[in-house]
N, CA, C and O of each residue as an XYZ file, in Angstrom:
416
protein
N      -7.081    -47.791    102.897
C      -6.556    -46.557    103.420
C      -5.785    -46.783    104.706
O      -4.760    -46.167    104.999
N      -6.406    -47.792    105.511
C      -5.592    -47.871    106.681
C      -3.851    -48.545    106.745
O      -2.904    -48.307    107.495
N      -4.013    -49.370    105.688
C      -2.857    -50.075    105.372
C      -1.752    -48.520    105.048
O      -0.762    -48.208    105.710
N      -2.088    -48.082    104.343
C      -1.446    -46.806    103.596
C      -0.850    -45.830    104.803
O       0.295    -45.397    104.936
N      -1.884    -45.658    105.537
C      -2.266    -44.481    106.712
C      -1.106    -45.538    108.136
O      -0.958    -45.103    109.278
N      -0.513    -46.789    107.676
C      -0.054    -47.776    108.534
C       1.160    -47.078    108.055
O       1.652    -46.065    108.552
N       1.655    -47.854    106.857
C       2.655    -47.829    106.157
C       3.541    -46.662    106.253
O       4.679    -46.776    106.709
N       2.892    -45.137    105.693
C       3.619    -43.849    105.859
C       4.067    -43.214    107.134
O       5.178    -42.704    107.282
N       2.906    -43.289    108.269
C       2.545    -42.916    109.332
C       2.673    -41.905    109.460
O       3.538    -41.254    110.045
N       1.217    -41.459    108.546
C       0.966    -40.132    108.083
C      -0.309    -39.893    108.239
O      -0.960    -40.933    108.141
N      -0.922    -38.991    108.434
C      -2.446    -39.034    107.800
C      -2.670    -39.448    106.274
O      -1.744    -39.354    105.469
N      -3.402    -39.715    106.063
C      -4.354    -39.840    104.667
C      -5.634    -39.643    104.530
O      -6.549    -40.135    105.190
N      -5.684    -38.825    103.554
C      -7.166    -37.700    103.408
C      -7.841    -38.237    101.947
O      -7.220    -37.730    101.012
N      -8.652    -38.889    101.610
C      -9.788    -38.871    100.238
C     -10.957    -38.123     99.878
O     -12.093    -37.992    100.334
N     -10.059    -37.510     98.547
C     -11.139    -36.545     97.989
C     -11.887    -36.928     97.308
O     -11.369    -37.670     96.474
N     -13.538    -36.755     97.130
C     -14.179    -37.251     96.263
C     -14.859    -36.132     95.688
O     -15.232    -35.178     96.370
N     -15.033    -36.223     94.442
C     -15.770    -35.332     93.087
C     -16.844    -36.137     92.529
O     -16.930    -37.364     92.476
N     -17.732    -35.150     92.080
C     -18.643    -35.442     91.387
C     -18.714    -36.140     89.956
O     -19.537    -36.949     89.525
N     -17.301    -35.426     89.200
C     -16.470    -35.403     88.256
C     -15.396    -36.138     88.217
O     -14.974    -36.614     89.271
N     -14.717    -36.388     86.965
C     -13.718    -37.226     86.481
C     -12.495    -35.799     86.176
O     -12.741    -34.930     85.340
N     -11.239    -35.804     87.005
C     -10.666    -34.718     87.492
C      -9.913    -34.641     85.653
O      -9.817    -33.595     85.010
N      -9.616    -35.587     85.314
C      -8.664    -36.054     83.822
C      -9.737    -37.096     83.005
O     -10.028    -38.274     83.211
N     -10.262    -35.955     81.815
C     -11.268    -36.781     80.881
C     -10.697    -37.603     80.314
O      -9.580    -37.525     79.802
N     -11.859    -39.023     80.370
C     -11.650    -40.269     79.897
C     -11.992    -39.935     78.256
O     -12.838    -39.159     77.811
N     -11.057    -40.777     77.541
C     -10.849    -40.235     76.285
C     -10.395    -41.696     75.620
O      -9.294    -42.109     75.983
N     -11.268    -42.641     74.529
C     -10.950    -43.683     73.890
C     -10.472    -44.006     72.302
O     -11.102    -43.919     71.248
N      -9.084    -44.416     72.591
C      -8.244    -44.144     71.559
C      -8.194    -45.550     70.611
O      -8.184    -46.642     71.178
N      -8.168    -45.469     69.364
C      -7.913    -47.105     68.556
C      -6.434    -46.679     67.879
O      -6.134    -45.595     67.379
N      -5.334    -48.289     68.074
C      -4.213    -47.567     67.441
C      -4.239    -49.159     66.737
O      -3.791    -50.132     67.344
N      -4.921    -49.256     65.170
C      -4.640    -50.520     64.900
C      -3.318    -51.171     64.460
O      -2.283    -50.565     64.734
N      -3.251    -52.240     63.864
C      -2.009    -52.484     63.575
C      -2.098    -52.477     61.999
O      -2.988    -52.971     61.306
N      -0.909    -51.767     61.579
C      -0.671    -51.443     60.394
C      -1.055    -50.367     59.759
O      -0.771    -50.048     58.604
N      -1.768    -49.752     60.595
C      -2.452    -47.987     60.533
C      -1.439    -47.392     60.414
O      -0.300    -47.839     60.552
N      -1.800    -46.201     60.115
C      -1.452    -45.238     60.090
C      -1.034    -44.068     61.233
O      -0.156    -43.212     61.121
N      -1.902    -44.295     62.312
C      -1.779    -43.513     63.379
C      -2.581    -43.736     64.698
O      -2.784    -44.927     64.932
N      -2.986    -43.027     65.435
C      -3.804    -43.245     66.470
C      -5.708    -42.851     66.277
O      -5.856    -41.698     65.871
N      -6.406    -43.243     66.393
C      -7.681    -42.381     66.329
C      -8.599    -42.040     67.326
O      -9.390    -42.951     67.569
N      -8.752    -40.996     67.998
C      -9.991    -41.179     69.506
C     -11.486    -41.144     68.539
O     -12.095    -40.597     67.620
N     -11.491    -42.085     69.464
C     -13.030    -42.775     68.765
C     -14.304    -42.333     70.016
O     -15.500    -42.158     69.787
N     -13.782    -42.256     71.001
C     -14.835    -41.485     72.050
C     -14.085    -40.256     72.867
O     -13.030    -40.332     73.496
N     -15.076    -38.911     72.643
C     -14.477    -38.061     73.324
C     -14.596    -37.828     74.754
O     -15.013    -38.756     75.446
N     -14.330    -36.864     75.225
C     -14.418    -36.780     76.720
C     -16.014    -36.608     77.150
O     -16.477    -36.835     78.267
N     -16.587    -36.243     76.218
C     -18.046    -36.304     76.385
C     -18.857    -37.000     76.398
O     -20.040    -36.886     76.715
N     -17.874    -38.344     75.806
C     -18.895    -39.622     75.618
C     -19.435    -39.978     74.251
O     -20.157    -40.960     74.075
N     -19.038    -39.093     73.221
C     -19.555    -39.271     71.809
C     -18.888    -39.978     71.202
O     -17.711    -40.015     71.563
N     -19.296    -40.854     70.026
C     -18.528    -41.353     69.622
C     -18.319    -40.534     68.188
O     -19.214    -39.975     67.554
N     -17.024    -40.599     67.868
C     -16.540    -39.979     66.107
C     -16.682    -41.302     65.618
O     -16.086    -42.335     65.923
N     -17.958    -40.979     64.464
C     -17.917    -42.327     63.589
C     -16.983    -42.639     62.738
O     -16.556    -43.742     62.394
N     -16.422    -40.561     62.119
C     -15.603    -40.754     61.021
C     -14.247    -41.609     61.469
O     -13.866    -42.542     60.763
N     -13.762    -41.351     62.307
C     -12.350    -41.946     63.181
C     -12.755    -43.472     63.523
O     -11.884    -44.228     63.094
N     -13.646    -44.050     64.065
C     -14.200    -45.484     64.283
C     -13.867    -45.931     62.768
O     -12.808    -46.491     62.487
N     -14.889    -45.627     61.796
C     -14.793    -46.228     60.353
C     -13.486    -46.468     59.689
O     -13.175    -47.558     59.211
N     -12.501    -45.086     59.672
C     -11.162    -45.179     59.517
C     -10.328    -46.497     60.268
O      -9.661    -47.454     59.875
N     -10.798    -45.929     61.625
C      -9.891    -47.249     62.356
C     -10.535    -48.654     62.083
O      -9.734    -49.578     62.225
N     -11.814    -49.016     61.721
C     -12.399    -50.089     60.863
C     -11.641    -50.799     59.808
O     -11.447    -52.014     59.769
N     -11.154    -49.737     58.789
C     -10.381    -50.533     57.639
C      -9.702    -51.188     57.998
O      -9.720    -52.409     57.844
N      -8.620    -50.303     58.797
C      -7.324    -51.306     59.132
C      -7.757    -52.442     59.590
O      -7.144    -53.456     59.254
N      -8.866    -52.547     60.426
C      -8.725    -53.934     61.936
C      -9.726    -55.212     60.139
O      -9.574    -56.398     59.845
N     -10.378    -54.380     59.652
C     -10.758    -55.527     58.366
C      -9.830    -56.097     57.383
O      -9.952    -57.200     56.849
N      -8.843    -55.201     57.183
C      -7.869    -55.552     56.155
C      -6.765    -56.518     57.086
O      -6.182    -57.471     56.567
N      -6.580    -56.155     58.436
C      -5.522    -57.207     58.948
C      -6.052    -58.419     59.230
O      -5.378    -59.431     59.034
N      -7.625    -58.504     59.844
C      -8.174    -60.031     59.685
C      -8.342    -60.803     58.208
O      -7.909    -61.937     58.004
N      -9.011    -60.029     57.264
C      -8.636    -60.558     55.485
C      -7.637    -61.311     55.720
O      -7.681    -62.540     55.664
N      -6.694    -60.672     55.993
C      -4.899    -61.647     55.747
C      -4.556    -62.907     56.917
O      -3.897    -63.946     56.883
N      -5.352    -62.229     57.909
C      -4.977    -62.977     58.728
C      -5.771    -64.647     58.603
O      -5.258    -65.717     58.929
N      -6.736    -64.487     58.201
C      -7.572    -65.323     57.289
C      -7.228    -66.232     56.460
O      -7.131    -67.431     56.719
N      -7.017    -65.682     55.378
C      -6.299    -66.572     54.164
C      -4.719    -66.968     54.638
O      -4.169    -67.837     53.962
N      -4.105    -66.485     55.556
C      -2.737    -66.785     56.393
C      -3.152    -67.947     57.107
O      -2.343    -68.872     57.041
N      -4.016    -68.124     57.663
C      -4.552    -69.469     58.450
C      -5.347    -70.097     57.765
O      -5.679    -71.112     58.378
N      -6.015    -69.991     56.432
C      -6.625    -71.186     55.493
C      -5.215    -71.671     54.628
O      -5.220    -72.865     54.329
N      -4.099    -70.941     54.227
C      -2.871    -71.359     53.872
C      -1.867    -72.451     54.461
O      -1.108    -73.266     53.937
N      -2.233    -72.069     55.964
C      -1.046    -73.178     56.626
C      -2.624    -73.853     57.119
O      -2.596    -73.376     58.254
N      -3.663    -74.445     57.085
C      -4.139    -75.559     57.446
C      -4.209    -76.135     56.039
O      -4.360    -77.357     56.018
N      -4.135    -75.540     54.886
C      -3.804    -76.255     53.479
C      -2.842    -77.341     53.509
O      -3.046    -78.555     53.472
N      -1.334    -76.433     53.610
C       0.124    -77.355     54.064
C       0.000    -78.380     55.030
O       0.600    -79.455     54.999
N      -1.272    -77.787     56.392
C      -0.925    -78.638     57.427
C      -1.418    -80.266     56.673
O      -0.817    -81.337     56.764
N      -2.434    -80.025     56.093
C      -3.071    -81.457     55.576
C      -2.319    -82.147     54.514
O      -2.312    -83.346     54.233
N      -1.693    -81.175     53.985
C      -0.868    -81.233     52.651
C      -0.010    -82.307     53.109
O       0.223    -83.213     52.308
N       0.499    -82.353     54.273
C       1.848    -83.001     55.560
C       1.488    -84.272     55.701
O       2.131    -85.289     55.437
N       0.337    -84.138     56.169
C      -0.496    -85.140     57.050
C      -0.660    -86.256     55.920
O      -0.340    -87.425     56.133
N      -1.229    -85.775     54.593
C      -0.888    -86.728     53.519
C       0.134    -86.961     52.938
O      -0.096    -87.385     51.806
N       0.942    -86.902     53.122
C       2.212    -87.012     52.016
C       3.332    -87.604     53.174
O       4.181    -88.297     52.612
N       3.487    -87.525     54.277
C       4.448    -88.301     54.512
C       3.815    -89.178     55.844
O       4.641    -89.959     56.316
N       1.978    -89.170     56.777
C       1.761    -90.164     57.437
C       1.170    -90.943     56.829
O       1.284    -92.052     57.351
N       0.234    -90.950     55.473
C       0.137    -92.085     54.754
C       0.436    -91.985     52.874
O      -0.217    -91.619     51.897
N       2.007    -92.629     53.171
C       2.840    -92.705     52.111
C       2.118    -93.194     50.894
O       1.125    -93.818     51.267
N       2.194    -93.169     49.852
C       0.896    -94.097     48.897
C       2.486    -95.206     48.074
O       3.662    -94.983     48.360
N       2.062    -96.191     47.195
C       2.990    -96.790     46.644
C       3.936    -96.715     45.838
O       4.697    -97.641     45.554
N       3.969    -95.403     45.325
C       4.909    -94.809     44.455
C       6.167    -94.668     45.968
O       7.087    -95.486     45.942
N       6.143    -93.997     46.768
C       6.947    -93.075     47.554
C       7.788    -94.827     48.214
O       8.978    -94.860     48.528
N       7.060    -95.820     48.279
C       7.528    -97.256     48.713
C       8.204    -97.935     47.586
O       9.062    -98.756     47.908
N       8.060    -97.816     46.777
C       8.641    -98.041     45.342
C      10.077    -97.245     45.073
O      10.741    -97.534     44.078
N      10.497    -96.282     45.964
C      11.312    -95.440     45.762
C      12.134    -96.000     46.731
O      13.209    -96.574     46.554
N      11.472    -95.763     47.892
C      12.592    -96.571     48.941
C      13.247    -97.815     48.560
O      14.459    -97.967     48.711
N      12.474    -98.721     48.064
C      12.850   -100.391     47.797
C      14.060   -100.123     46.634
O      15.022   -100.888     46.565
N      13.919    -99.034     45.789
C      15.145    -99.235     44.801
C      15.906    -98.181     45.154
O      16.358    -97.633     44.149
N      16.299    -97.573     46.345
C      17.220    -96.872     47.027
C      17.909    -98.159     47.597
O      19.106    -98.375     47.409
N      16.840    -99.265     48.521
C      17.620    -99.757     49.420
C      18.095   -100.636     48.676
O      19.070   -101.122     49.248
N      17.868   -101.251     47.384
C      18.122   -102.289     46.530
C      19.620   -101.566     45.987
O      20.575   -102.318     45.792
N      19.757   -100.162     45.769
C      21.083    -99.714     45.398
C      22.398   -100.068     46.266
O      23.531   -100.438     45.957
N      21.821    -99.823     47.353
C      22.627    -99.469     48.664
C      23.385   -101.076     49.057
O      24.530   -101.220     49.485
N      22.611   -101.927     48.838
C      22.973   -103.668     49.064
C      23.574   -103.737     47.633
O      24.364   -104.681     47.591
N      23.510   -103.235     46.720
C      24.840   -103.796     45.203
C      26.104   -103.253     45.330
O      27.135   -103.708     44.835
N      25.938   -101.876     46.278
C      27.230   -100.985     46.494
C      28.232   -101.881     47.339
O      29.335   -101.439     47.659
């Protein structure tokens, strides 16, 4: 306050309440929903029906998000074998590429 009460060079006065002047109110806006849902009201309750709703979505985007990351650590290994340890077919290929390339 004093910094403030420095700064303006004004008075500065703090009101205090017992109360919350603008009810606190908790909203879920998932991704890929549909809309917004308040899941706690100003009273402190929670709406289960609006929680559960906003539930699907946040389950259905981890599902994907899931099998989206068991997919690319599939490929990632898929990588890891196939071109850091080559097997003898893929060396067999090179040798009669490079065997072409020296008759040309």
């Amino acid at each position: 306050m004093k910094k403030i009460k420095k700064k303006k060079k004004k008075p500065c006065h703090v009101v205090y309440t017992d109360y919350r002047p603008t009810p606190l109110q908790h909203y879920i806006f998932p991704a890929g929903g549909d809309g917004i849902y308040l899941v706690i009201d100003e009273r402190g309750k929670l709406r289960e029906e609006n929680f559960q709703k906003a539930l699907v979505f946040f389950s259905f985007f981890f599902f994907f998000s899931f099998f989206f990351l068991l997919f690319f650590f599939f490929f990632s290994l898929l990588f890891l074998l196939l071109f850091l340890f080559p097997n003898d077919k893929n060396k067999s290929l090179q040798l009669l590429k490079e065997e072409e390339k020296t008759k040309e």
